[in-house]
N, C-alpha and C positions, 0 to 999 in steps of 0.2 A: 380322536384321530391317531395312527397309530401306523409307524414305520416299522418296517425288518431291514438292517443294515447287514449285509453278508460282504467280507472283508475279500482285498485280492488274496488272490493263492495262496502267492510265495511266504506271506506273512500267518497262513496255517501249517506250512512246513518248517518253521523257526523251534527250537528249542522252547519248550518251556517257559524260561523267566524270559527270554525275548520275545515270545507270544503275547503274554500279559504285559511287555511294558508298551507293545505297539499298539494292543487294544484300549490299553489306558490312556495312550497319547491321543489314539483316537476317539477316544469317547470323550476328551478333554475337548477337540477342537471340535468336533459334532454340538458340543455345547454350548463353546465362545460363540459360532456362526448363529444357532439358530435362534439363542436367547435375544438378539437383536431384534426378531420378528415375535418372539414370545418370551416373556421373562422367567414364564414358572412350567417352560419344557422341561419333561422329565429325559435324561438318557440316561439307561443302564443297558450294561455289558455284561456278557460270561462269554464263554471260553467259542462259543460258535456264530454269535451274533450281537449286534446291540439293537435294542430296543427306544424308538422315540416314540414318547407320547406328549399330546399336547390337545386340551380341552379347545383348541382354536380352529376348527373345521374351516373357517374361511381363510385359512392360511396353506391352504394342501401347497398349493402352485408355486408359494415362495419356498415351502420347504421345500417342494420338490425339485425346484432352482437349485438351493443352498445345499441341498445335500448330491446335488450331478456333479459337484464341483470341488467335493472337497476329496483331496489325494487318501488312499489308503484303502477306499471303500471298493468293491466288486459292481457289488449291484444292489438296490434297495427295492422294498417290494411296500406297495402300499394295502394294510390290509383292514378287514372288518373283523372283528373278534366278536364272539359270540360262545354261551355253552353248548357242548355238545350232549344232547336228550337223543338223538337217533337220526337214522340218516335219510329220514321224511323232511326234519326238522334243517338238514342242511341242503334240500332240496328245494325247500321254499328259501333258503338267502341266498343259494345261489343265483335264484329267478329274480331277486331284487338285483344282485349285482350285474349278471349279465342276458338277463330276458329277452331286453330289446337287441342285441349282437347275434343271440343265436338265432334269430329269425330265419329261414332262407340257409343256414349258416353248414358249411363243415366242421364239426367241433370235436374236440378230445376233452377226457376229465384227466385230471394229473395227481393224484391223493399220495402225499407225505402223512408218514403216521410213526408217531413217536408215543408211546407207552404198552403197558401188557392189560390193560381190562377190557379190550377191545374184543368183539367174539366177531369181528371181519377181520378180513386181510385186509392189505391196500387195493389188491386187485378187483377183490369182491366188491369194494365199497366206491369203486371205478365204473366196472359194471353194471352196476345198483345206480349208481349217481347219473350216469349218461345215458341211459335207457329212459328213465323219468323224464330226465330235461329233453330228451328229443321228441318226445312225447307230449309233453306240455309247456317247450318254449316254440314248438315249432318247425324245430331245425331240420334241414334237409337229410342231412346224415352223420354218422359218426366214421372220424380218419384217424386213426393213430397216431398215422405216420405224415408228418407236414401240414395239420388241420388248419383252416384259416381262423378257427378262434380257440384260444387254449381256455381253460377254466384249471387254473390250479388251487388245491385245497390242501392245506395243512391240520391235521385232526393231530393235536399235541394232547394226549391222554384227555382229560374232560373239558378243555377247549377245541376252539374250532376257528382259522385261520383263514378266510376268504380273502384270496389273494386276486386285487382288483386292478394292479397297474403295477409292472417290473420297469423301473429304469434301469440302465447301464453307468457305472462310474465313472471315476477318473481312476480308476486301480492305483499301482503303486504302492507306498510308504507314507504313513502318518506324518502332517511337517512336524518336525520337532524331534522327530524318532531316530534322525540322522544328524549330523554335525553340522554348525551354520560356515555357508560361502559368502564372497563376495561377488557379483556379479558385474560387471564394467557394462554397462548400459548407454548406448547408443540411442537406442531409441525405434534403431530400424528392424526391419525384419528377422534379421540374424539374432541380435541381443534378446528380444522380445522372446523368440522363441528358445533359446538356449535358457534363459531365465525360468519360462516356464517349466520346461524338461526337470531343472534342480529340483523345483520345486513340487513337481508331482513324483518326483522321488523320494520326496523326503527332507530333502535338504533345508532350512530355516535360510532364506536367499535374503542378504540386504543387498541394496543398490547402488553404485557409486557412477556418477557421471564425472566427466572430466568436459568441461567448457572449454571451446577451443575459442568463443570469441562470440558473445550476442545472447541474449535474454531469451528472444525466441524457441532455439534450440532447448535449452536448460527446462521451459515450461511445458514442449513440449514432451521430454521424458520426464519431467516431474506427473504429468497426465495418464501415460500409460506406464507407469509404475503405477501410481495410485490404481488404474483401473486393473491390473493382474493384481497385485495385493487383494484390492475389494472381493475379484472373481475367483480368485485361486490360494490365496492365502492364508485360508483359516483361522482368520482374527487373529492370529499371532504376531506381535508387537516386533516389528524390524527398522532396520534405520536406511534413510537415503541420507547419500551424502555428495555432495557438491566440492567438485578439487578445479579454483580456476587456475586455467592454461593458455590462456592469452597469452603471459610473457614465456613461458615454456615453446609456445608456436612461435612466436617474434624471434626466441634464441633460435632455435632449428632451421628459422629461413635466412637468419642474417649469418648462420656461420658454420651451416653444415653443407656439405658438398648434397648437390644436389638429388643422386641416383640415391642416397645411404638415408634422404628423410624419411620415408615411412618406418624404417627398421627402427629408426633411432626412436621416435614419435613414440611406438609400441612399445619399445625398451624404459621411456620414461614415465611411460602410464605403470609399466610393469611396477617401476621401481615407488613410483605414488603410492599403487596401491598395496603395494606388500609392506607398507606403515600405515595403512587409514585398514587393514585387514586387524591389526591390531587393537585395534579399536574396539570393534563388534567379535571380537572373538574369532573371526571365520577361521577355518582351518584350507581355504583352499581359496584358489579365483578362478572363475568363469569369464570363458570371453564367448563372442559367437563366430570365431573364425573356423574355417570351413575349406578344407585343401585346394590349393591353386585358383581359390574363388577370384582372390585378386591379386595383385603380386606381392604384399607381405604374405601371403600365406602360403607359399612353396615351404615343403618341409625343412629345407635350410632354413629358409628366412626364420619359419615357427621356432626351429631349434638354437640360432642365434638370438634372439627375443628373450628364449625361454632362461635363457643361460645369468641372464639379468637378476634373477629370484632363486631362494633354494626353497620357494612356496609351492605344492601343486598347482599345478595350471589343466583347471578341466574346462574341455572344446566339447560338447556335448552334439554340435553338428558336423565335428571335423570330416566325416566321409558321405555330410548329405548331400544333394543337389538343390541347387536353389528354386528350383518350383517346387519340389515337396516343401521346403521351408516355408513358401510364400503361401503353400496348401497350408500347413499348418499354419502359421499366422492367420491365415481366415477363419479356419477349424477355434481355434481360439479367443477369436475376436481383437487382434493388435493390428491386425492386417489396415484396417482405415486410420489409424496412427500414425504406423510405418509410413504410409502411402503421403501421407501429408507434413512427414517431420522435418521443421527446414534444417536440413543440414549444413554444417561447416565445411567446407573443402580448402582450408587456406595452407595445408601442406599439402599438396600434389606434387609426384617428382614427373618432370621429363619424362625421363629416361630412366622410370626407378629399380632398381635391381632388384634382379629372382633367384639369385644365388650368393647373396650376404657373406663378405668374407672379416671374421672379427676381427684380423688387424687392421682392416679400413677401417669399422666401428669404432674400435676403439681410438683410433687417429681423429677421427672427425670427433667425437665425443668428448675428445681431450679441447676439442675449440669451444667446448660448449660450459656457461657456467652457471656450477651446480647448485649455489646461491639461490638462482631463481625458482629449481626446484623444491628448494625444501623452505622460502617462501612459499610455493604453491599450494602445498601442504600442509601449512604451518595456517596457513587463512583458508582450509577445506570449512565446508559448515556440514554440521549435521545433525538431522531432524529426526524424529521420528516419521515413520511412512504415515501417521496417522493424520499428523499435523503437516501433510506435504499441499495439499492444494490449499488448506487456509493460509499458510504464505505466502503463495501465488497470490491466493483474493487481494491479500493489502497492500500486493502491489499495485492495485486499479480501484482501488477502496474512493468511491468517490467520484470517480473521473467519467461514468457511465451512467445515461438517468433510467431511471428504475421507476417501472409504472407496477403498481402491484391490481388495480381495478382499472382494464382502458375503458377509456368514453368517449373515444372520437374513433376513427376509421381506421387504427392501427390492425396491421396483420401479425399473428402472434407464428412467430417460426420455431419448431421444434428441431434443437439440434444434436439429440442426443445418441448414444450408438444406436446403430439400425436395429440390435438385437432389444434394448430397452424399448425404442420406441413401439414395436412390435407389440410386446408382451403386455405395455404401461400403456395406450393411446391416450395423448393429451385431448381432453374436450370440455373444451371452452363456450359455453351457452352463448347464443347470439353470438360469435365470433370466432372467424375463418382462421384456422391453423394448416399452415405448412410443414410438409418435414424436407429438412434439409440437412442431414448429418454434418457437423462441424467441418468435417474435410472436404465437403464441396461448398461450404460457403463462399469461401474466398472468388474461386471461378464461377461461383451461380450470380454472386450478389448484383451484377451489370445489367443481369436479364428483370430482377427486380422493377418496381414502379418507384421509379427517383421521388417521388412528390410524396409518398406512403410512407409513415413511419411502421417501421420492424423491431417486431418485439421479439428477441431469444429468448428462448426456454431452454435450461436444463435438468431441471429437479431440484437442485442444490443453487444454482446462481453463481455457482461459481468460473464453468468454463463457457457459459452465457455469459458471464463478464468479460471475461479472457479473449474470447472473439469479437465483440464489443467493440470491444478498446481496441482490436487490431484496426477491425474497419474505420471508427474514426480517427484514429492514426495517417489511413491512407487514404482521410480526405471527406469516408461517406456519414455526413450526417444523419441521415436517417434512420439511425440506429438505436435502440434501447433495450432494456433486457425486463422479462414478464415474473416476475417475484409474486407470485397469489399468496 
């Protein structure tokens, strides 16, 4: 089995030695990601593409997952290699790859050719090649121009390049190829996708939430962190970190004027995070605020906030609209996340101001003490991303029964993202599976048969535990999680 990796643009117009360090970066993490599904994938690089190989043909579809996803890349071509003996001999593999398409079909041949022993042109061997196949696949006709089936062919001096399936990338910048950020994670749709943005640029993005007050919230960005890292982050080792702000929210309601709390709120995440930035190195922080989205973010408000930090502060959505955000959040997959993250609301102002003047700031600010803050700080935790959901686990380690073989009338419910369950379908012999993505458990679980025990599924067991434990929390026995 055998990939062609072709890189975005921008990173074939770079100099020289920044050419080679971004290719190197990327052939670093093309490596980390795929060796998960194969240990003895080969990747090598030169100066126009990289090369995957891997003796594991029943693996096309994860690689071909694993490599749509990871930043830097243009586009990947899945292909057949074979010698080249003549061009009879690429007439018959072409009719193996694409025989049955060009039935019926409009088609074009597309011949790359790279070497001088060749006694055709590309044109000639176009000509030559699509005359035959229209002739002996069938095909209705030949079109140049917009054909419904392309048959592209790469004849690299005495190879020959059958190119049977082009995906499109995540273009961009290799992670790792840029400087690491921090990213202030909410959880919701703004964050999620601003997060993302870093990181198909390039950027090496850890995570920092700030708790304003409840386990829930915290688990639930612990989950799609994990899940952007898993899908977008190139196995490259980054950290989440945990900053509680329960007594930070306590101070701001018991002593701040009421119009000035959001400003101040943002001012002292600013101020958390440009010391836990230190930590993982970042040279920058990320937020997902978005002009006039809501009222800290009038460009006063932004520019009072900012004045808190001499850190860059990059907004990567600041001039978007929030249904393309919410577009991209589905395009990505955070979007059923977002949709179900219990959020905090325990600083809301009145009557909050959209024109921030700092010598209120600083008046109200002066009631506030700074003790707490750098307690807050001082008791941040932080993990590695890798180890983020087995933390989670041992919070419920126990508390959930776990049937790994049912034998009575249990229904086994799949709750895993819509895009997993799709690609992976759970099927359980002799026994009815439901899919019910995690975020409509909650509101589905009523319409259920109360007398039936429910078994989750998630691959892992562990955010089948995690909603488990919610439901019996909130009373519904019936619950269990399906471990095979």
């Amino acid at each position: 089995m055998k990939f062609i990796v072709k890189f975005f643009a921008e990173i074939t117009i770079k100099s020289r030695p920044v050419r080679k360090s971004f290719i190197k970066q990327l052939r670093q993490n093309i490596k980390l990601v795929l060796k998960k599904h194969d240990a003895d994938v080969v990747v090598a690089g030169n100066w126009d593409f990289i090369e995957v190989l891997s003796e594991r043909d029943d693996l096309r579809d994860d690689f071909i997952d694993a490599l749509s996803n990871i930043a830097g890349i243009a586009h990947f071509q899945f292909v057949r290699e074979f010698p080249l003996v003549d061009l009879d001999g690429i007439i018959d593999e072409a009719l193996v790859s694409y025989g049955d398409v060009l039935k019926d079909a409009v088609f074009a041949v597309r011949v790359k050719r790279v070497g001088k022993q060749h006694d055709f042109s590309s044109v000639e061997a176009e000509r030559y090649i699509g005359g035959c196949l229209k002739a002996k696949s069938g095909a209705h006709s030949v079109r140049l121009k917009d054909p419904d089936v392309l048959v592209p062919i790469d004849i690299r001096d005495n190879r020959v390049w059958m190119i049977e399936k082009r995906v499109e990338g995540l273009g961009g910048y290799p992670i790792g190829s840029q400087d690491s950020v921090l990213s202030l994670m909410s959880g919701g749709y703004d964050s999620t996708v601003s997060s993302y943005l870093t990181m198909s640029r390039g950027l090496k993005t850890h995570f920092c939430f700030f708790n304003l007050g409840g386990d829930a919230h915290e688990i639930g960005v612990k989950q799609v962190s994990s899940f952007l890292w898993e899908k977008y982050g190139s196995g490259l080792n980054v950290k989440f970190v945990t900053v509680p702000f329960e007594e930070v929210v306590g101070e701001i309601l018991t002593k701040v004027d009421n119009a000035e709390m959001g400003v101040i709120l943002k001012r002292m995440m600013l101020r958390a995070a440009t010391q836990v930035m230190e930590g993982v190195n970042a040279k920058a922080l990320v937020t997902g605020e978005s002009v006039a989205q809501v009222s800290s973010q009038t460009l006063i408000n932004l520019k009072v906030i900012d004045q808190v930090t001499d850190e860059l502060v990059l907004r990567p959505l600041i001039t978007t609209n929030k249904q393309e955000i919410i577009d991209k959040a589905i395009d990505i997959g955070t979007a059923p996340f977002a949709a179900s993250m219990p959020e905090f609301c325990g600083v809301i102002s009145v009557k909050p101001t959209t024109r921030a003047k700092m010598h209120r700031i600083e008046r109200e600010e002066a009631k506030f003490d700074f003790a707490v803050l750098e307690k807050a700080v001082e008791e941040m935790r932080v993990m590695s991303i890798q180890n983020v959901m087995d933390d989670v686990d041992k919070q419920y380690q126990g508390e959930v029964p776990e049937v790994r073989m049912p034998v009575g009338d249990e229904v086994i419910i799949d709750i895993r993202h819509p895009d997993e369950a799709m690609k992976r379908p759970l099927k359980v012999s002799g026994r009815p599976v439901r899919v019910i993505p995690f975020f409509a458990l909650d509101s589905q679980w009523n319409d259920l048969e109360p007398d039936v025990m429910h078994l989750l599924y998630c691959g892992k067991g562990v955010m089948s535990r995690i909603h488990a434990s919610y439901l019996l929390g909130k009373g519904h026995s019936n619950v269990g999680i399906y471990l095979p």
